[in-house]
C-alpha positions as CSV (number, residue, x, y, z in Angstrom):
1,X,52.5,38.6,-25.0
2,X,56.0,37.5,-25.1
3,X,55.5,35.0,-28.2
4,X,55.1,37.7,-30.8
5,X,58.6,38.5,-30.0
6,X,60.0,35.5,-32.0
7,X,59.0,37.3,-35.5
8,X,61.7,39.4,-37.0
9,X,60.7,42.4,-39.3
10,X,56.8,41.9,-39.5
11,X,54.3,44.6,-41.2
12,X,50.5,44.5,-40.7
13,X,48.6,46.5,-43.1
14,X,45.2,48.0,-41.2
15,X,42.7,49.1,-43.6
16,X,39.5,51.3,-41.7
17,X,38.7,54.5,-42.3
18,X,37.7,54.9,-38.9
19,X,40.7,56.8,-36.8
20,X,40.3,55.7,-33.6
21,X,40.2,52.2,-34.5
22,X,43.3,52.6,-36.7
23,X,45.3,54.6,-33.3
24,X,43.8,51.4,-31.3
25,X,45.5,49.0,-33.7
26,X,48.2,50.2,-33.4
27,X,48.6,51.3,-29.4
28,X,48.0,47.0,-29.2
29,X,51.3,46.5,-31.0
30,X,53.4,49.8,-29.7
31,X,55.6,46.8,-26.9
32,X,56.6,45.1,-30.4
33,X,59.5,47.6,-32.4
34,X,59.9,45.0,-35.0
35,X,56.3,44.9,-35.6
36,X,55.1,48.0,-38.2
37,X,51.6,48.9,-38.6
38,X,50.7,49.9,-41.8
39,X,47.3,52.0,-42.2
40,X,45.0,52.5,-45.8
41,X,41.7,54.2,-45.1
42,X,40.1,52.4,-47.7
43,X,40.3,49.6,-50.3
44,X,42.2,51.2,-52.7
45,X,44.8,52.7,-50.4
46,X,45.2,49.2,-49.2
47,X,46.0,47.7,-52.8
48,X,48.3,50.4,-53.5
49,X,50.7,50.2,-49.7
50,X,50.4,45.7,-51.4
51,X,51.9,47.1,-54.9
52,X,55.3,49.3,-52.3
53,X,55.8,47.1,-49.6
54,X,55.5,43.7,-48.5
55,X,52.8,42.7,-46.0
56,X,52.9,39.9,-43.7
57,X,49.3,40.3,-42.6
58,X,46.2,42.0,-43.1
59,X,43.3,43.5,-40.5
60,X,40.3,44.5,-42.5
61,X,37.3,46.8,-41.6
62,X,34.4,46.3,-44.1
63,X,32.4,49.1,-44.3
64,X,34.1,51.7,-45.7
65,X,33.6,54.5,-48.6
66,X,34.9,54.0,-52.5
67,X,35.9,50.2,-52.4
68,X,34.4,48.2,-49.2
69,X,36.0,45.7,-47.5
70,X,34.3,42.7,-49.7
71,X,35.5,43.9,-52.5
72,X,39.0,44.4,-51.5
73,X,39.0,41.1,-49.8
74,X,37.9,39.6,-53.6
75,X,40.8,41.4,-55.3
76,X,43.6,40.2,-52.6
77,X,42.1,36.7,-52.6
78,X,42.1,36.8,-56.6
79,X,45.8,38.3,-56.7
80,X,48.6,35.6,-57.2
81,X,50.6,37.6,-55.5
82,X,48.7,38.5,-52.5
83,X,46.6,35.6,-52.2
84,X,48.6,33.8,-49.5
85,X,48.7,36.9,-47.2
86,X,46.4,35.9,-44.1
87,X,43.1,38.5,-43.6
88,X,41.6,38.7,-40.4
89,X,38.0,40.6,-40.8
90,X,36.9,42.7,-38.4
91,X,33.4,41.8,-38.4
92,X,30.9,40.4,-35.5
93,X,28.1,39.0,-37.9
94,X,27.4,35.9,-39.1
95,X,26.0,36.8,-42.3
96,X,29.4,38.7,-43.3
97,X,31.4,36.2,-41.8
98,X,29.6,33.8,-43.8
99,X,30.6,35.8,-47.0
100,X,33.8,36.7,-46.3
101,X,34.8,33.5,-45.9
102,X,33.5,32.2,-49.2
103,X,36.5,35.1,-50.6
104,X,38.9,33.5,-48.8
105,X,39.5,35.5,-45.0
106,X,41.4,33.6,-42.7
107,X,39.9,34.5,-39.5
108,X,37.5,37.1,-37.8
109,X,37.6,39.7,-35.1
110,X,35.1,41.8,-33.9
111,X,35.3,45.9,-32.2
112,X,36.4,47.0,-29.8
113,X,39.6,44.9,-29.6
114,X,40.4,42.5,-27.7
115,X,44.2,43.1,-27.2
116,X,45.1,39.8,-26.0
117,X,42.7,38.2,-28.7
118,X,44.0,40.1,-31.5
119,X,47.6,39.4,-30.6
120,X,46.8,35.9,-30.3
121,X,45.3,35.5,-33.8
122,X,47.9,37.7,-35.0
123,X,50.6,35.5,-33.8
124,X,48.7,32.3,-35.0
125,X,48.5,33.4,-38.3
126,X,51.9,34.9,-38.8
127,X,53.0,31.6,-37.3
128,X,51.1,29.6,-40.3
129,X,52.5,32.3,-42.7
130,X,55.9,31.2,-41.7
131,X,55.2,27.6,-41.9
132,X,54.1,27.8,-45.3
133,X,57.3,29.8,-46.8
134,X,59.3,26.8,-44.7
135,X,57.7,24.3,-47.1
136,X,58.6,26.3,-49.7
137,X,62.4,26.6,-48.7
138,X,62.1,22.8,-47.8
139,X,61.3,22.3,-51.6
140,X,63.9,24.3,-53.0
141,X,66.3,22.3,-50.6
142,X,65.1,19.3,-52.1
143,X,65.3,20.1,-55.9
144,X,69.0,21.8,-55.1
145,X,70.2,18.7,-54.1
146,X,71.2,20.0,-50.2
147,X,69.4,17.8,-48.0
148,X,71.9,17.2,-45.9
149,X,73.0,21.1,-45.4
150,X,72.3,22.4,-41.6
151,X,69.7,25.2,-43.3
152,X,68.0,22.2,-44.5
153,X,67.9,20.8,-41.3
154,X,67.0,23.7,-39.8
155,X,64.3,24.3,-41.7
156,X,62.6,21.0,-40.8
157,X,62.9,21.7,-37.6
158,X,61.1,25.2,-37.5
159,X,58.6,23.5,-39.2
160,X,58.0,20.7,-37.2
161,X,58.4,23.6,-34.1
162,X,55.4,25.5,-35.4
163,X,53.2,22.2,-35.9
164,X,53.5,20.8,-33.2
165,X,53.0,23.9,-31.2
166,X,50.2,25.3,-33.6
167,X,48.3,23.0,-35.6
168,X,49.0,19.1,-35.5
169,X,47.1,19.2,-38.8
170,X,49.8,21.2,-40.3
171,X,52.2,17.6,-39.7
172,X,50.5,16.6,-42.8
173,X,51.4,19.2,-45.0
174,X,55.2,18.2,-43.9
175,X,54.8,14.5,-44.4
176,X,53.7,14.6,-47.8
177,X,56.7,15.8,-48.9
178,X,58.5,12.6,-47.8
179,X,57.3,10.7,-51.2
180,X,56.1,13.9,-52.8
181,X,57.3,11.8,-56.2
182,X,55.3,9.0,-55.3
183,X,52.3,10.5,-53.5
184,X,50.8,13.8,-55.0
185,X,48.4,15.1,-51.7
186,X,48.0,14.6,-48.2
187,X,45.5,12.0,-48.9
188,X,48.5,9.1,-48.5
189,X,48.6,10.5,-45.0
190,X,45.0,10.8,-44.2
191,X,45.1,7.1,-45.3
192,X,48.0,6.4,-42.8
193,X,46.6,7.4,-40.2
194,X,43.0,6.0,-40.7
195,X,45.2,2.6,-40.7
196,X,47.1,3.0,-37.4
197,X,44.3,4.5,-35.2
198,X,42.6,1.3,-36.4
199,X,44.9,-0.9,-35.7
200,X,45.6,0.9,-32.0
201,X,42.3,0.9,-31.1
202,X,42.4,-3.2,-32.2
203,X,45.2,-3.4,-29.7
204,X,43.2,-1.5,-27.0
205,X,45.7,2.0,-27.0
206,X,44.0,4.8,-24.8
207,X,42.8,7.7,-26.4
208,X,46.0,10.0,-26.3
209,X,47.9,7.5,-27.5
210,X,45.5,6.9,-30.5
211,X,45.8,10.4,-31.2
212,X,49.5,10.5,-30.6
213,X,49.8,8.2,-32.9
214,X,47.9,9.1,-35.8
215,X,50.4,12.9,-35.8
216,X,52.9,10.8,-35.7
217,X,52.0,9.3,-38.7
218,X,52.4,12.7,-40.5
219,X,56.1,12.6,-39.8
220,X,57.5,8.9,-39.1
221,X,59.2,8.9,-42.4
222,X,60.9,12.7,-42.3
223,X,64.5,11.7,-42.5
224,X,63.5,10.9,-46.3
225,X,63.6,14.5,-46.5
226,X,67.1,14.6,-45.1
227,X,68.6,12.2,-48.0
228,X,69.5,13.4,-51.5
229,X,66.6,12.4,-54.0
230,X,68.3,9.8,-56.3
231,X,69.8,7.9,-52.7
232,X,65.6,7.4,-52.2
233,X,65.3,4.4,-54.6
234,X,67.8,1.9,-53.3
235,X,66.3,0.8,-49.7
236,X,69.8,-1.8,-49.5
237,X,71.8,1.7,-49.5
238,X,73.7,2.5,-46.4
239,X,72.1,6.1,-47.5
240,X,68.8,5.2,-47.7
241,X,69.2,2.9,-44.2
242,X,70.6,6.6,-42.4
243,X,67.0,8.1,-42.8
244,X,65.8,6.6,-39.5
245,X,68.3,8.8,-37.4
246,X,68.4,11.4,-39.7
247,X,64.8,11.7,-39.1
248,X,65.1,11.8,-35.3
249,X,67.9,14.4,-35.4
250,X,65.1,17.1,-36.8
251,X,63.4,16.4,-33.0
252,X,66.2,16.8,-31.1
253,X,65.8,20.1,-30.0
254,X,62.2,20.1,-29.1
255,X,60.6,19.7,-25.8
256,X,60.7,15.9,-24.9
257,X,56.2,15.6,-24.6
258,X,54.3,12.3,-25.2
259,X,53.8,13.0,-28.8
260,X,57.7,13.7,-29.2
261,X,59.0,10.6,-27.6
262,X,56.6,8.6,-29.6
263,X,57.9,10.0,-32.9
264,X,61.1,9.8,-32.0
265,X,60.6,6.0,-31.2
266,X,58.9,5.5,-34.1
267,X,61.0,7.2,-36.6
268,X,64.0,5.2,-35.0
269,X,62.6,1.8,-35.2
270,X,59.5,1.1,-37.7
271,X,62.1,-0.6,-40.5
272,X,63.2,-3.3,-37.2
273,X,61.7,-6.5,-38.0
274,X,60.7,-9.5,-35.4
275,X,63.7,-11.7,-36.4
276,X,66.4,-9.1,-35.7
277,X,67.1,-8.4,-39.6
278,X,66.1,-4.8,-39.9
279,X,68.0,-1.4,-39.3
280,X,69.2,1.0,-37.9
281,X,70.3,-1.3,-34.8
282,X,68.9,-4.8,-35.4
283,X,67.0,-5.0,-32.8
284,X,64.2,-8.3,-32.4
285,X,61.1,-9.2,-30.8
286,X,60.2,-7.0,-27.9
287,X,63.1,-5.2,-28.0
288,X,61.2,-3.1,-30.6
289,X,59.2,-0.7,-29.5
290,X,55.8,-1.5,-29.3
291,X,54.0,1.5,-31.4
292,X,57.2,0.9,-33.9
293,X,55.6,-2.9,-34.5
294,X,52.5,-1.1,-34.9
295,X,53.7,1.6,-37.7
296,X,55.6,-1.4,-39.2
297,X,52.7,-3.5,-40.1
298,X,50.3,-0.9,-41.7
299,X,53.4,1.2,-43.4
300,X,54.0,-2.6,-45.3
301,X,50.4,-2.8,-46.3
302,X,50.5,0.6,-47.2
303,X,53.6,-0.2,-49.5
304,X,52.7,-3.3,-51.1
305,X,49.3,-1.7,-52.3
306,X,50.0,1.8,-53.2
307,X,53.8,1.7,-54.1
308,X,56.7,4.1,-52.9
309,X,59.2,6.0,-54.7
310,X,61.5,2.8,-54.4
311,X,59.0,-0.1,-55.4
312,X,56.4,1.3,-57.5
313,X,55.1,-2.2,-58.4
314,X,51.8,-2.8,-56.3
315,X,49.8,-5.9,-55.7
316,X,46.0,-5.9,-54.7
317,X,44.9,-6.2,-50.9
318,X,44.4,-9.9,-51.2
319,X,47.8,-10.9,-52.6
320,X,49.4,-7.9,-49.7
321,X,47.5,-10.0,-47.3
322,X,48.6,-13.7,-48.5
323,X,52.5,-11.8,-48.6
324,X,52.6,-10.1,-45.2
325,X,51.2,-13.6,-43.8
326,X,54.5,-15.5,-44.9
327,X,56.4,-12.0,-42.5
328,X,54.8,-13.9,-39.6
329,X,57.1,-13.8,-36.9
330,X,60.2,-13.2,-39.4
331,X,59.0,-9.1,-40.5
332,X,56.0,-8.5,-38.2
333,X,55.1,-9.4,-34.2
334,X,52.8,-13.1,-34.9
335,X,50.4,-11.5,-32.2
336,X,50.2,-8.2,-34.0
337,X,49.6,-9.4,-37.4
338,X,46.9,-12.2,-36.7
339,X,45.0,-9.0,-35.0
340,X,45.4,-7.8,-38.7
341,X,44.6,-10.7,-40.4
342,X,41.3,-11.1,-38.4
343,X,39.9,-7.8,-39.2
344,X,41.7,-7.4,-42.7
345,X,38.3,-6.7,-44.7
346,X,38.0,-3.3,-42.5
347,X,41.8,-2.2,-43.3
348,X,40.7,-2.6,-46.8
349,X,37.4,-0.3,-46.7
350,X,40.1,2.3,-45.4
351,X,42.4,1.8,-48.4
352,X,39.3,2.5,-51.1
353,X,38.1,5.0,-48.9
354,X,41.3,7.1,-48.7
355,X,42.6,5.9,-52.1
């Protein structure tokens, strides 16, 4: 499995007190020299390799003398320190599955191994592992002040990498941070979402672009990340106007698929209005992209009644709706916003539903 090979220094702790298992663990991973296997025979051995060196995952037998696997599992899972490492049980009952995932094990595998199945889940989770210390370093770069520093960019990039070629979901976890001072959990991207597969499906998008669509909501407003914090409150800035490209540049380097090109034309264009006074280019009328005019609309009525970092003031849905109609033709596509207007009472269930 040639993926595995994109991890550096990587240490799995096995924990079984069962030899043979513990030499077939291992055997799996013996193509991998960066990958070390780790072995504890029991739950206490494994607690005391966690206190000496640092694991990046760990495969856990349950039955085993002293201090089972539940228990051990409760202890990792209650430990600030070791909480976030991922724990794949070995375990082919649903009863146990049940349990262990109440204390908090990230996935299941049952014996004899699977070598291509274990590698697989291995690889999945080290990939989410990895993701989540990006977020981390993401943050730092953000509350250092060096947004605009290539390990900043970098980082966004990896991240976006392993979404996209992981777990869409994982675009939300990314997108939040783009008004993390305005918008305190992934709801405000649930919400976004909810909004534009609406309005898509109003305008009679196929499936995959409905879907498309609704990742892209995750990340349309990434180049946020890529300003410095106090250049966020001043949308007349020739700062704040950069984040457009700034937001495409953390896609450049990835495989040009459906879901890419859409973000990319998204990110470019959603601030272009109808009458040719927006930015980046200035573009009007159907020279903007047509999922931009989409992203457009429901980001506005987004803005006007939840607020943004830059315009906390908001207005209720019936004043946003009495506002956007006077950006008839001069903010918003006329076509695409009477299509709003006519259904406006189900974009506002969405709002109290994912406010």
């Amino acid at each position: 499995m040639e993926t595995l090979k994109v991890f550096e220094e990587t240490r799995i702790l096995s924990v079984d007190d069962d030899d043979f298992n513990q030499a077939m663990a291992t055997a799996i991973f013996d193509d991998y020299p960066q990958i070390h296997m780790l072995q504890a025979s029991q739950g206490k051995e494994a607690l005391e390799v966690l206190d000496k060196e640092p694991i990046d995952l760990i495969l856990l037998d349950l039955i085993m003398p002293e201090m089972d696997g539940f228990e051990t599992l409760k202890r990792i899972k209650d430990s600030p320190e070791y909480r976030d490492i991922p724990v794949i049980v070995v375990t082919s009952k649903d009863e146990e599955k049940r349990k262990t995932y109440q204390l908090g094990a990230n996935d299941f595998i049952s014996k004899p191994y699977s070598p291509e199945e274990l590698k697989l889940r291995v690889y999945n989770h080290l990939k989410i592992k990895k993701f989540s210390e990006l977020l981390y370093g993401i943050k730092d770069d953000v509350s250092a002040g060096e947004t605009s520093s290539n390990s900043h960019l970098l980082h966004l990039q990896e991240a976006v990498k392993i979404a996209i070629n992981s777990q869409k979901k994982l675009l939300s976890k990314l997108g939040a941070l783009s008004h993390e001072d305005n918008e305190k959990n992934e709801k405000s991207i649930k919400r976004m979402g909810e909004y534009v597969k609406l309005m898509a499906k109003l305008c009679g998008l196929n499936t995959k672009e409905i879907d498309n669509l609704y990742y892209v909501m995750s990340i349309y407003d990434i180049g946020l990340l890529r300003i410095p914090k106090e250049d966020r409150t001043d949308i007349t800035s020739k700062v704040f106007k950069s984040y457009p490209k700034l937001g495409v540049s953390v896609l450049e380097d990835l495989e040009e698929t459906t879901l890419i090109k859409m973000a990319k034309e998204v990110m470019l264009t959603h601030q272009e209005n109808w009458d040719g006074s927006g930015y980046p280019q200035a573009l009007k009328g159907d020279e903007i992209p047509f999922y931009a005019r989409i992203v457009s609309l429901v980001n506005f009525y987004d803005e006007l009644t939840m607020g943004r970092p830059y315009s906390e003031e908001t207005h209720s849905a019936n004043d946003t709706l009495e506002i956007m109609k006077r950006e008839k033709g001069v903010k918003f596509d006329p076509q695409l916003l009477t299509l709003f207007v006519e259904n406006f009472e189900q974009f506002r269930e969405l709002k109290n539903q994912w406010t």
